[in-house]
PyMOL Python script that loads the backbone (N, CA, C, O; Angstrom):
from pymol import cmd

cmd.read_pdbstr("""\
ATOM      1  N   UNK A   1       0.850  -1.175   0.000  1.00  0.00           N
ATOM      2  CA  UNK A   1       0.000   0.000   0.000  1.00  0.00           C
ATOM      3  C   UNK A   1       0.894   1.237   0.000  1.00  0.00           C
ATOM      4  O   UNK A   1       1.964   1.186   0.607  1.00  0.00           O
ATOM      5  N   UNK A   2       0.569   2.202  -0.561  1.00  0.00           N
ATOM      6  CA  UNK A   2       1.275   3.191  -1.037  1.00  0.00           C
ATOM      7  C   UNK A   2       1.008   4.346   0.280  1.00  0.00           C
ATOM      8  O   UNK A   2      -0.168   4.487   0.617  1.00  0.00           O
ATOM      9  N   UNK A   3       1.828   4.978   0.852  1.00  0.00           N
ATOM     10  CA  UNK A   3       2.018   6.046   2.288  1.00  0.00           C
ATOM     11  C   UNK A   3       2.059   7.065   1.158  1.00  0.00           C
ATOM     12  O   UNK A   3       2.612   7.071   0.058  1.00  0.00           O
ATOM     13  N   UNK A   4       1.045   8.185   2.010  1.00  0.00           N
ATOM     14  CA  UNK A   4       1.627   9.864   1.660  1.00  0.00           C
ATOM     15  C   UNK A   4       1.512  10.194   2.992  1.00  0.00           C
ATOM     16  O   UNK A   4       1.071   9.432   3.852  1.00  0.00           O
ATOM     17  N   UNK A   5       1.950  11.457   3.200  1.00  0.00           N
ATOM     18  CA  UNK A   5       1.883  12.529   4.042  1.00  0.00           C
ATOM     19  C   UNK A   5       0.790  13.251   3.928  1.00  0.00           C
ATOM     20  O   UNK A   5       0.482  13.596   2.787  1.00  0.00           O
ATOM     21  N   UNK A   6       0.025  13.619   4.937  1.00  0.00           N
ATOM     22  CA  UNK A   6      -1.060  14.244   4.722  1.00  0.00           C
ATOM     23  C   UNK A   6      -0.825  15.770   4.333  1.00  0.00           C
ATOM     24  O   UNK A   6      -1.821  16.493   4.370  1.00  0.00           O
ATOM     25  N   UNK A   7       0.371  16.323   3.971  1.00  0.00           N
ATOM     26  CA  UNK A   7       0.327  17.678   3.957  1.00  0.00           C
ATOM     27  C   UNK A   7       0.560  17.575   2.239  1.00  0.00           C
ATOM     28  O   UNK A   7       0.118  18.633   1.790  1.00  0.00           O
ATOM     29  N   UNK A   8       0.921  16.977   1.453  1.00  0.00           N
ATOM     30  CA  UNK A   8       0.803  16.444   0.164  1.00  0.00           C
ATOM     31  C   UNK A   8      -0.662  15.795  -0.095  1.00  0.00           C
ATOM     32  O   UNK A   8      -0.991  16.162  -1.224  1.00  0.00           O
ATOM     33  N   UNK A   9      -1.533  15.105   0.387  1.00  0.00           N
ATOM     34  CA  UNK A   9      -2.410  14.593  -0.330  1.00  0.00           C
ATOM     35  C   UNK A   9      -3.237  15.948  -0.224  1.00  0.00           C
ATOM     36  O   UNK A   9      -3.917  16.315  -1.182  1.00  0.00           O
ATOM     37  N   UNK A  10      -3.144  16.996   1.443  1.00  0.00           N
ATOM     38  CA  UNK A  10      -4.099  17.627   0.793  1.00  0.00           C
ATOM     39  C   UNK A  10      -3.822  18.976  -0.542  1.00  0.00           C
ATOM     40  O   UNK A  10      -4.715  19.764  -0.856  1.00  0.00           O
ATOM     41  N   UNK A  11      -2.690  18.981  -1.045  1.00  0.00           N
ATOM     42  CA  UNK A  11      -2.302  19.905  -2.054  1.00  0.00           C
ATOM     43  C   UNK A  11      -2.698  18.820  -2.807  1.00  0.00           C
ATOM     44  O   UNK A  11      -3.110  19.494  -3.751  1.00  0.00           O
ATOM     45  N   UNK A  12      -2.970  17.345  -3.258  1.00  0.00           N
ATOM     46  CA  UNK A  12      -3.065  16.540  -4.672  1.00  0.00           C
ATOM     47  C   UNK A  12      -3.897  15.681  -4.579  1.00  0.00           C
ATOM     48  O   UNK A  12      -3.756  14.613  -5.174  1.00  0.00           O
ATOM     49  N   UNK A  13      -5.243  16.014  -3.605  1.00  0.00           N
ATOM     50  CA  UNK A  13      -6.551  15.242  -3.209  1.00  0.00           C
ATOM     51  C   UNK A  13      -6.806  14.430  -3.966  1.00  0.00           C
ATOM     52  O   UNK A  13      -6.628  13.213  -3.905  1.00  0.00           O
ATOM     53  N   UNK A  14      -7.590  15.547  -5.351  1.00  0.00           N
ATOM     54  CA  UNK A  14      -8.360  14.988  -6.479  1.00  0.00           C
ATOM     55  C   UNK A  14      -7.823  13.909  -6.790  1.00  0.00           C
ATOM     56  O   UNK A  14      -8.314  12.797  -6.593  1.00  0.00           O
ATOM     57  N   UNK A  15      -6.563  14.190  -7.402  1.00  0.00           N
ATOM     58  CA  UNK A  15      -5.302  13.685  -8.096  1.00  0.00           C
ATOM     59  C   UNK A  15      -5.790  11.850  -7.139  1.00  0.00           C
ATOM     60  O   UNK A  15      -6.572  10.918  -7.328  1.00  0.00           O
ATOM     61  N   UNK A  16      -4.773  12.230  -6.179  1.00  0.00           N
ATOM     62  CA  UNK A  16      -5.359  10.878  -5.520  1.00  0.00           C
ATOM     63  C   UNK A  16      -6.318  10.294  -5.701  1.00  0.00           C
ATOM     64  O   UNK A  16      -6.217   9.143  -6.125  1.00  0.00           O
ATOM     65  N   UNK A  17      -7.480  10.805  -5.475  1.00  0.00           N
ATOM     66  CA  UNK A  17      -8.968   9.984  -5.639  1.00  0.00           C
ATOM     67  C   UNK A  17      -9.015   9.653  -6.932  1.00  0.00           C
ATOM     68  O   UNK A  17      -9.360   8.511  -7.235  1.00  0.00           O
ATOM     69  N   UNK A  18      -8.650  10.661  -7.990  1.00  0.00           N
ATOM     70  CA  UNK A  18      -8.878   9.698  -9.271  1.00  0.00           C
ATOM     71  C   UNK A  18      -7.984   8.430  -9.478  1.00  0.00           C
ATOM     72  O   UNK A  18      -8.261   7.518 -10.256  1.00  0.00           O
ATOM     73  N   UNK A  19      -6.887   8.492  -8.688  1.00  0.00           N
ATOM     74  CA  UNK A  19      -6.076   7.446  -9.354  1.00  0.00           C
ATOM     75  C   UNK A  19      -6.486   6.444  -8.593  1.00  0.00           C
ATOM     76  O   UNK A  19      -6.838   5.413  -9.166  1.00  0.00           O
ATOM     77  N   UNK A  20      -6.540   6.523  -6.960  1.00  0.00           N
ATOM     78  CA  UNK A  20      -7.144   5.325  -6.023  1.00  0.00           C
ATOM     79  C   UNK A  20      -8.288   4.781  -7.397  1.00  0.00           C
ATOM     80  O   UNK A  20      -8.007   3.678  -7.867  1.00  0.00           O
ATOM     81  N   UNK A  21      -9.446   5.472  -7.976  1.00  0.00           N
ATOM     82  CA  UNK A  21     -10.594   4.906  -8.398  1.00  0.00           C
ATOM     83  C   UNK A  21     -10.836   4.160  -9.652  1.00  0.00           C
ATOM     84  O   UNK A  21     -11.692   3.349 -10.005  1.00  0.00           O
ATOM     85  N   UNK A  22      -9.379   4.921 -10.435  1.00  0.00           N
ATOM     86  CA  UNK A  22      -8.651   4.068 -11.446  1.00  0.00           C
ATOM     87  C   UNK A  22      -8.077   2.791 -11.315  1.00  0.00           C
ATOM     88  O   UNK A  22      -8.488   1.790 -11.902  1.00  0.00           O
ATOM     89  N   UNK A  23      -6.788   2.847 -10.267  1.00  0.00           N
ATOM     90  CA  UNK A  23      -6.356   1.685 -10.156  1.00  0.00           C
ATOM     91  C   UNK A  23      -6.772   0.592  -9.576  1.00  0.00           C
ATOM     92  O   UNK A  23      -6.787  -0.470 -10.200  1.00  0.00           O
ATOM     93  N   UNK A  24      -7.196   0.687  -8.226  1.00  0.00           N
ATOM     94  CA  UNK A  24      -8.210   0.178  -6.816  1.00  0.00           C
ATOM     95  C   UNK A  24      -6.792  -0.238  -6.166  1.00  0.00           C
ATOM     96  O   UNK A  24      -6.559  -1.396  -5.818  1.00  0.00           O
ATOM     97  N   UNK A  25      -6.200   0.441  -6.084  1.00  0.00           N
ATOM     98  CA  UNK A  25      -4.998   0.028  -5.206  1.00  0.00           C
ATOM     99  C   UNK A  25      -5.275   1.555  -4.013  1.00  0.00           C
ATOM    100  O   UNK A  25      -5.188   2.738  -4.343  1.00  0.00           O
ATOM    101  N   UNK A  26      -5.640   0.959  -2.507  1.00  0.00           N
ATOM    102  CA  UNK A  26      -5.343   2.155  -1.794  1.00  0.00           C
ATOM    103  C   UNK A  26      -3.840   3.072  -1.454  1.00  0.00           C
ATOM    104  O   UNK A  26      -2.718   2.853  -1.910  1.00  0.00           O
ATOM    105  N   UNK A  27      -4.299   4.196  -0.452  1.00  0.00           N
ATOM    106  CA  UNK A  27      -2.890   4.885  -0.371  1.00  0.00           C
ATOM    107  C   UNK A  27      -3.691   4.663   1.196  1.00  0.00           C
ATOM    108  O   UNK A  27      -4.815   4.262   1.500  1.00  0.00           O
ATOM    109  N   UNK A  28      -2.546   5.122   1.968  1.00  0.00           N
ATOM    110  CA  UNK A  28      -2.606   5.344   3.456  1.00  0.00           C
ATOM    111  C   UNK A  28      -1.848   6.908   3.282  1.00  0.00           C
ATOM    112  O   UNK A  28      -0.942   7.346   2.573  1.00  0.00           O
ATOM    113  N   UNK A  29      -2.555   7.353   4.111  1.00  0.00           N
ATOM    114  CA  UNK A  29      -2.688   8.710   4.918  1.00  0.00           C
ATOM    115  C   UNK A  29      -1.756   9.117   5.947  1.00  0.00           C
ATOM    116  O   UNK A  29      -2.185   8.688   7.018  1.00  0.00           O
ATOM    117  N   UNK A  30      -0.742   9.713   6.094  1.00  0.00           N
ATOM    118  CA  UNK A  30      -0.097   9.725   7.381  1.00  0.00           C
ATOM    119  C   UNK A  30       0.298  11.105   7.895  1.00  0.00           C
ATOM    120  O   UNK A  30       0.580  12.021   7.122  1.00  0.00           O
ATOM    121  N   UNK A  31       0.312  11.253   9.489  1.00  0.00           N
ATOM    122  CA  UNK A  31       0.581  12.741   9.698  1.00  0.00           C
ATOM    123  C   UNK A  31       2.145  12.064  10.844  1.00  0.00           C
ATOM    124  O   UNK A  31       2.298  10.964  11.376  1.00  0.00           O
ATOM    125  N   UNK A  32       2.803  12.975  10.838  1.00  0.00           N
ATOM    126  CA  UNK A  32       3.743  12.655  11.565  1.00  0.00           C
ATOM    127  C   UNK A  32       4.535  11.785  11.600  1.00  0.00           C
ATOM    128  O   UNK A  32       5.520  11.747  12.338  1.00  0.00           O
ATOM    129  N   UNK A  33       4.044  10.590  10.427  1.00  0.00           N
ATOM    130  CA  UNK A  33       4.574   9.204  10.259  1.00  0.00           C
ATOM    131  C   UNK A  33       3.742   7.955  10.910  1.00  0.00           C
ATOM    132  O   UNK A  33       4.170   6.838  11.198  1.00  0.00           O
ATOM    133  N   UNK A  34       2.282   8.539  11.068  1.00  0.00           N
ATOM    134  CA  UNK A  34       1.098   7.457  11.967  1.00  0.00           C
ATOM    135  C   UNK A  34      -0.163   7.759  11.056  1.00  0.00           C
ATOM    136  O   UNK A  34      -0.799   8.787  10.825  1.00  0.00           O
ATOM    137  N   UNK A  35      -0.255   6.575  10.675  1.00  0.00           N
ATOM    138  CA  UNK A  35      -1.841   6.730   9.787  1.00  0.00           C
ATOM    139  C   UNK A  35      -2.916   7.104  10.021  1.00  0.00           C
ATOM    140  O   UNK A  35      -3.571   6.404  10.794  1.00  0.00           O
ATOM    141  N   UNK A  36      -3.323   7.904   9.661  1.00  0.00           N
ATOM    142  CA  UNK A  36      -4.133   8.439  10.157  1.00  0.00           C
ATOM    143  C   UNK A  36      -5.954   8.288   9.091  1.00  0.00           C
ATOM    144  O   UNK A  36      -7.090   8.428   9.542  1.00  0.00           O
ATOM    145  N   UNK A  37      -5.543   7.986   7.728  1.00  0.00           N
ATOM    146  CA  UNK A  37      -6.573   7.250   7.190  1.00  0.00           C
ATOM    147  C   UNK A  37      -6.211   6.559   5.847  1.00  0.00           C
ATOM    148  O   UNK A  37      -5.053   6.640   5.437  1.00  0.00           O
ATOM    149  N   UNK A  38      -7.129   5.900   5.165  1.00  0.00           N
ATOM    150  CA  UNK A  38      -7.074   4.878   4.184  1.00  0.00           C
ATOM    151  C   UNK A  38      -7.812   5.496   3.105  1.00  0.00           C
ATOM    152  O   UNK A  38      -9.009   5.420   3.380  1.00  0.00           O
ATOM    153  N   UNK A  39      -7.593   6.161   1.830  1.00  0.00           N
ATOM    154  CA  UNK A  39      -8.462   6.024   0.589  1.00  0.00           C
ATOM    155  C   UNK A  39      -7.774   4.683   0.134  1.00  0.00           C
ATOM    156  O   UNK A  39      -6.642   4.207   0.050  1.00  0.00           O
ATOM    157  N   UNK A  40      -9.489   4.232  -0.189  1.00  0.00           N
ATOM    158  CA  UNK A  40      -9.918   2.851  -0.817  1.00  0.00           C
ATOM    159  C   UNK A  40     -10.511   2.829  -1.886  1.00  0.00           C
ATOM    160  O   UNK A  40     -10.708   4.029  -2.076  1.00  0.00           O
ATOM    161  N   UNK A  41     -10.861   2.398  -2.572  1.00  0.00           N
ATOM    162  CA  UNK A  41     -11.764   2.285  -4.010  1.00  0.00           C
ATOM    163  C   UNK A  41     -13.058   1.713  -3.564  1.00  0.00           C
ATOM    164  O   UNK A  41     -13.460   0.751  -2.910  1.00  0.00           O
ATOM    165  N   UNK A  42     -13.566   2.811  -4.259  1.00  0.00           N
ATOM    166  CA  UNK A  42     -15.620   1.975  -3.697  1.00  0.00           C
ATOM    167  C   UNK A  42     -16.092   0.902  -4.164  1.00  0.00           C
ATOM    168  O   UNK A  42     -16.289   0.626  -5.348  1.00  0.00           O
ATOM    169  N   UNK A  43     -16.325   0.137  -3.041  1.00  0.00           N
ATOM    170  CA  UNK A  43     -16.775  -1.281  -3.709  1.00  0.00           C
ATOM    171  C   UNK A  43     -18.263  -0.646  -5.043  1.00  0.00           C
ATOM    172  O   UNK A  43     -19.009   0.328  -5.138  1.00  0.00           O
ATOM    173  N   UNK A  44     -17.938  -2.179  -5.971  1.00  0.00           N
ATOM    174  CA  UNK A  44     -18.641  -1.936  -6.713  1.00  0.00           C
ATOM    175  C   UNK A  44     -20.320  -1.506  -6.766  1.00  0.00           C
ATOM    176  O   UNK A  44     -20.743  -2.066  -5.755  1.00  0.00           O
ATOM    177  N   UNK A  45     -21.384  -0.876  -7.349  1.00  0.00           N
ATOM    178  CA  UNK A  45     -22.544  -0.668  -6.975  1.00  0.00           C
ATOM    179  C   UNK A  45     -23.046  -1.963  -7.825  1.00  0.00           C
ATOM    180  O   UNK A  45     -22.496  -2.463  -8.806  1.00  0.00           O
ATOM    181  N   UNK A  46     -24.472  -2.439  -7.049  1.00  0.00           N
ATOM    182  CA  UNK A  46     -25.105  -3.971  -7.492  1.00  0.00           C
ATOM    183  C   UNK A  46     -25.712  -3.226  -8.972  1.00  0.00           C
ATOM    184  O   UNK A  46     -25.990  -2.028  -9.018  1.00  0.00           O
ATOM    185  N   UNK A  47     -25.802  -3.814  -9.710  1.00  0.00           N
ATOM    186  CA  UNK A  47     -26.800  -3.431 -11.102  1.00  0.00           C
ATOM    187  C   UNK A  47     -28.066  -3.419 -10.762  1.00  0.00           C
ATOM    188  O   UNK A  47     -28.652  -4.125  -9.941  1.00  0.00           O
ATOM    189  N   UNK A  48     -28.566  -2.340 -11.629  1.00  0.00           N
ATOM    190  CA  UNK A  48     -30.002  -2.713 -11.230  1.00  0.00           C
ATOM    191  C   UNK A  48     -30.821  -3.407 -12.036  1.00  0.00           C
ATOM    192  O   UNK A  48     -30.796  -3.553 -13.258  1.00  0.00           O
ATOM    193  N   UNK A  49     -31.660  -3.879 -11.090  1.00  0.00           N
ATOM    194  CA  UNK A  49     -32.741  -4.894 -11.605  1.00  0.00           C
ATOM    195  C   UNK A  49     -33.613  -4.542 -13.311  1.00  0.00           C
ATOM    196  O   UNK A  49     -33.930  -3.411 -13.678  1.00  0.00           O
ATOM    197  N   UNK A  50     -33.743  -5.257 -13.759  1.00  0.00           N
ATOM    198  CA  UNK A  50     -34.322  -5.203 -14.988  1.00  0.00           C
ATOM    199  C   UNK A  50     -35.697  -5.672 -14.236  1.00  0.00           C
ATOM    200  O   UNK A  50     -35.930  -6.785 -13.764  1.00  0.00           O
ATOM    201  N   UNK A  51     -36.834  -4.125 -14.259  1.00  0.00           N
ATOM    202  CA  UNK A  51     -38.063  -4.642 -14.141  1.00  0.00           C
ATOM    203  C   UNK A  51     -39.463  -5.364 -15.472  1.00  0.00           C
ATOM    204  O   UNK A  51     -40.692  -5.394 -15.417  1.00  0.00           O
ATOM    205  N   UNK A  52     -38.646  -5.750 -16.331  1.00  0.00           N
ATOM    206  CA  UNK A  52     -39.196  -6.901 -17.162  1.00  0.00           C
ATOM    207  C   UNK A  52     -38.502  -8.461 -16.654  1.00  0.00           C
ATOM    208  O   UNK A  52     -37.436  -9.065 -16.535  1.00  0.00           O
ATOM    209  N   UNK A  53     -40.204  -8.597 -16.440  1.00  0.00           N
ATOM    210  CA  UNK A  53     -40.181 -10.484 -15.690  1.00  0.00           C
ATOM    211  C   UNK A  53     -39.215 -10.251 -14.406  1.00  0.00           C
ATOM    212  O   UNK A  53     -38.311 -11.025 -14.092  1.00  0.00           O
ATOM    213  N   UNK A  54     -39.578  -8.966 -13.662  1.00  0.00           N
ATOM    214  CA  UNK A  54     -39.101  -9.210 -12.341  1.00  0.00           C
ATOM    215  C   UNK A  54     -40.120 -10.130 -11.380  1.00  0.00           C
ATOM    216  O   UNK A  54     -39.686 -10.724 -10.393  1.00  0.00           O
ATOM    217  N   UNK A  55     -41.664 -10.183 -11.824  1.00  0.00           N
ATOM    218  CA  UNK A  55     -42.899 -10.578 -10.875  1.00  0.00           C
ATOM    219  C   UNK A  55     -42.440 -12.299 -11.372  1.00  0.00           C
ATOM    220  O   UNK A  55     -42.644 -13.208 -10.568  1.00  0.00           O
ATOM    221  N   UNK A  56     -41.935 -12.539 -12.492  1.00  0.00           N
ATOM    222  CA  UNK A  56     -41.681 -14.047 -13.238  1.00  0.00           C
ATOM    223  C   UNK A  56     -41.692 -15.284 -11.981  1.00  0.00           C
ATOM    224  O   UNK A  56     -40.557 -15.349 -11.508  1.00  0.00           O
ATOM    225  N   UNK A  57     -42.587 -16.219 -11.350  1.00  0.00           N
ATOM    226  CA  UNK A  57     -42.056 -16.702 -10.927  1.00  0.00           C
ATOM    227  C   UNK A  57     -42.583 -16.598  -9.704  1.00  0.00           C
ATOM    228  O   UNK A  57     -42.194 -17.360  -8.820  1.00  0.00           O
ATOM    229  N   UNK A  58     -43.894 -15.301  -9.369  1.00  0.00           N
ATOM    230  CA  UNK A  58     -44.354 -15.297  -8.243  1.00  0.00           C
ATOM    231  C   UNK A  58     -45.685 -15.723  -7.725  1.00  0.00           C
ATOM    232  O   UNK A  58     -46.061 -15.838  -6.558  1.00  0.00           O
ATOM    233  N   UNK A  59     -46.380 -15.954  -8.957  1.00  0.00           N
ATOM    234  CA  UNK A  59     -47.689 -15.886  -8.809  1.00  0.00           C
ATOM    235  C   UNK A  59     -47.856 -17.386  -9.322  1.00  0.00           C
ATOM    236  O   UNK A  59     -47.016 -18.104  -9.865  1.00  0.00           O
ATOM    237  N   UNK A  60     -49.404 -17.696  -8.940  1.00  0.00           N
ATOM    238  CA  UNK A  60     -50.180 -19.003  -9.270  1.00  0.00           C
ATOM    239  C   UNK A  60     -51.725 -18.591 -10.053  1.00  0.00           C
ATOM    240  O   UNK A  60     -52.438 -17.592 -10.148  1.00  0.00           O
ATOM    241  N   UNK A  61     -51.732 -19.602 -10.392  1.00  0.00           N
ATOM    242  CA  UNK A  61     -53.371 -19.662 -10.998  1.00  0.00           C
ATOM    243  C   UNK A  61     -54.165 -20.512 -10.457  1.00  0.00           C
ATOM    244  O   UNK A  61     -53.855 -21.695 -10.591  1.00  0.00           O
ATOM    245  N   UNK A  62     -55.304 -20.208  -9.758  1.00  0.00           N
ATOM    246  CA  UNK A  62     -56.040 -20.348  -8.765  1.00  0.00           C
ATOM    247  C   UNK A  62     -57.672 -20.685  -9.400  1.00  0.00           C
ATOM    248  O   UNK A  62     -58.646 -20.557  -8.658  1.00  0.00           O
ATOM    249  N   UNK A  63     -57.836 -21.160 -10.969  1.00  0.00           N
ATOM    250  CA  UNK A  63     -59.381 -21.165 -11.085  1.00  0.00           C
ATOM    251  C   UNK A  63     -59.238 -20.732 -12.249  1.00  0.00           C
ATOM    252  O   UNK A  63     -58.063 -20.380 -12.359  1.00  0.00           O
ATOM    253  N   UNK A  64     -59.933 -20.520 -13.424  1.00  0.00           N
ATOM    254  CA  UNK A  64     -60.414 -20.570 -14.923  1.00  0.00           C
ATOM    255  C   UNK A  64     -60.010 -18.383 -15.207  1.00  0.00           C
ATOM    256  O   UNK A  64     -60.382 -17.259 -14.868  1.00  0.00           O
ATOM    257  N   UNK A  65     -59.167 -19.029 -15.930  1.00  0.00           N
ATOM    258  CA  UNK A  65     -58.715 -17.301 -16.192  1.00  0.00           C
ATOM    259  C   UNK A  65     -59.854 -16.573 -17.205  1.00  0.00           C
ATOM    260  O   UNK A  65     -59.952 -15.349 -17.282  1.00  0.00           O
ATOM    261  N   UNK A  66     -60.792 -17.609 -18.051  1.00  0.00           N
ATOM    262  CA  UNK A  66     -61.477 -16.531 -18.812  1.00  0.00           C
ATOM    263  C   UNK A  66     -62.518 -16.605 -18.496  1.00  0.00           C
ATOM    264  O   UNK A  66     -63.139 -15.998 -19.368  1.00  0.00           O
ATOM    265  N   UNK A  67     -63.567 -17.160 -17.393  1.00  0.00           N
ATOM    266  CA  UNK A  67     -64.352 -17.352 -16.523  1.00  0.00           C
ATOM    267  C   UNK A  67     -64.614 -15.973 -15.999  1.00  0.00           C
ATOM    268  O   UNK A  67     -63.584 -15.393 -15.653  1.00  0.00           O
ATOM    269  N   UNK A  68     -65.976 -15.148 -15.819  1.00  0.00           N
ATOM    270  CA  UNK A  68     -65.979 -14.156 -15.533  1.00  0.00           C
ATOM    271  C   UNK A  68     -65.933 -14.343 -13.600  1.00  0.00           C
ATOM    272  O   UNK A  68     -66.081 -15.331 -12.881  1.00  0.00           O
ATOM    273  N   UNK A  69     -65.770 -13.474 -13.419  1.00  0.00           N
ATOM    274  CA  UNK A  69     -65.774 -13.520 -11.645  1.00  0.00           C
ATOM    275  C   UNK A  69     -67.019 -13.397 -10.913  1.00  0.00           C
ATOM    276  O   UNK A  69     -66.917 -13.529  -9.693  1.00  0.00           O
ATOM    277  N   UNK A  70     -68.210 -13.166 -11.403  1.00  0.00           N
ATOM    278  CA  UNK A  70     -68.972 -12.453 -11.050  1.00  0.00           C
ATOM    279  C   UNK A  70     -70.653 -13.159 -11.784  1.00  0.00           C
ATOM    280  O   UNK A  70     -70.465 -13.883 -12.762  1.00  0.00           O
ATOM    281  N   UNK A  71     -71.609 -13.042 -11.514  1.00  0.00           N
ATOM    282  CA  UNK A  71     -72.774 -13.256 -12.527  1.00  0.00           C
ATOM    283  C   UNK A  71     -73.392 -12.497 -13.224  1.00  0.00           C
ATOM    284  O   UNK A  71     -74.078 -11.555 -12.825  1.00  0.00           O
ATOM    285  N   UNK A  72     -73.136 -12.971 -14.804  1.00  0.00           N
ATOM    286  CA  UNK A  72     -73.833 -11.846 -15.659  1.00  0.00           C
ATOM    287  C   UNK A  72     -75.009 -11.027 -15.349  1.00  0.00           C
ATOM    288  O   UNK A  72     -75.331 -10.047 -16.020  1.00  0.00           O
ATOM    289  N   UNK A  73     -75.598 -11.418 -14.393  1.00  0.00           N
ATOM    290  CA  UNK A  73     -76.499 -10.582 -14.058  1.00  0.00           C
ATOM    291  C   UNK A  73     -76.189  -9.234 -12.959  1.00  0.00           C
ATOM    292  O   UNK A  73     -76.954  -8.322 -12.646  1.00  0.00           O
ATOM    293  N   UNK A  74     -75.255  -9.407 -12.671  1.00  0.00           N
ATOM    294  CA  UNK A  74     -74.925  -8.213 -12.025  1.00  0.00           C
ATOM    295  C   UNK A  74     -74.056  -6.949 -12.848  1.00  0.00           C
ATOM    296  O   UNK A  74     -73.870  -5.788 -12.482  1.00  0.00           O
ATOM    297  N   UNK A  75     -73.757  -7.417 -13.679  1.00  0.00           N
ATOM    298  CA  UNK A  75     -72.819  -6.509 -14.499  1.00  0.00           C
ATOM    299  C   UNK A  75     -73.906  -5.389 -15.548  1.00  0.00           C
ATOM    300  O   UNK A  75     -74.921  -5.717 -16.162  1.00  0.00           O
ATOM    301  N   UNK A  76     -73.283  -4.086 -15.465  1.00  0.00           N
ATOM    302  CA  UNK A  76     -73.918  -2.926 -16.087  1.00  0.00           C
ATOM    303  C   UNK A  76     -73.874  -3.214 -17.749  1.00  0.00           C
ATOM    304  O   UNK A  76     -74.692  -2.544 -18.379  1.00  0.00           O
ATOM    305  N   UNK A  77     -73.122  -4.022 -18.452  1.00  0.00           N
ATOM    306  CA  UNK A  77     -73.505  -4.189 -19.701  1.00  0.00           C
ATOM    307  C   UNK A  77     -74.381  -5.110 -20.054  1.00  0.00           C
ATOM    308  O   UNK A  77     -74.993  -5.133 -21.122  1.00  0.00           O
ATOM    309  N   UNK A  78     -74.438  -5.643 -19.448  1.00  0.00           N
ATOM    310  CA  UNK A  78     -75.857  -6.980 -19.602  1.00  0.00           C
ATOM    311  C   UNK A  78     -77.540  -6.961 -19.265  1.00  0.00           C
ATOM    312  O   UNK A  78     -78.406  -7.834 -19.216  1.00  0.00           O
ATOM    313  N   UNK A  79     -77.517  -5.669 -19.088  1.00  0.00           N
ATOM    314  CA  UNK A  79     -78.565  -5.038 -18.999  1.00  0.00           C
ATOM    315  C   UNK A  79     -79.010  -4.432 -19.514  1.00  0.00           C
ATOM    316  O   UNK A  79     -80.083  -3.966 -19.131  1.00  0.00           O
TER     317      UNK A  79
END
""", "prot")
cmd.dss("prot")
cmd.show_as("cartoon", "prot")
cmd.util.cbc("prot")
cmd.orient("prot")
């Protein structure tokens, strides 16, 4: 792992963070010659879900799908 001095990283921050995020190799941080912190590379973010055929796989069929629910006699067009 690569040591700076903290009075250099903060004159070449950016610099740092882009390269930590480039390479994924961290640096350690040091004041006085005692670490004082770690830039790391951000773990990766999960992908997101493709919501086509996310429901795939959840549901059942329970009874006659083209079966009306109800008796024609209650319904407003059958009248």
């Amino acid at each position: 792992m690569q040591s700076m001095p903290i009075s250099k990283f903060k004159a070449t921050c950016l610099a740092v963070l882009d390269r930590v995020g480039k390479t994924g190799r961290p640096v350690r941080i040091t004041r006085f010659g005692k670490a004082v912190a770690e830039i790391v590379p951000p773990t990766p973010e999960p992908l997101p879900r493709n919501w086509m055929g996310a429901l795939r796989a959840t549901g059942t069929v329970t009874g006659d799908l083209v079966e009306p629910t109800g008796d024609l006699v209650e319904w407003e067009v059958h009248r």
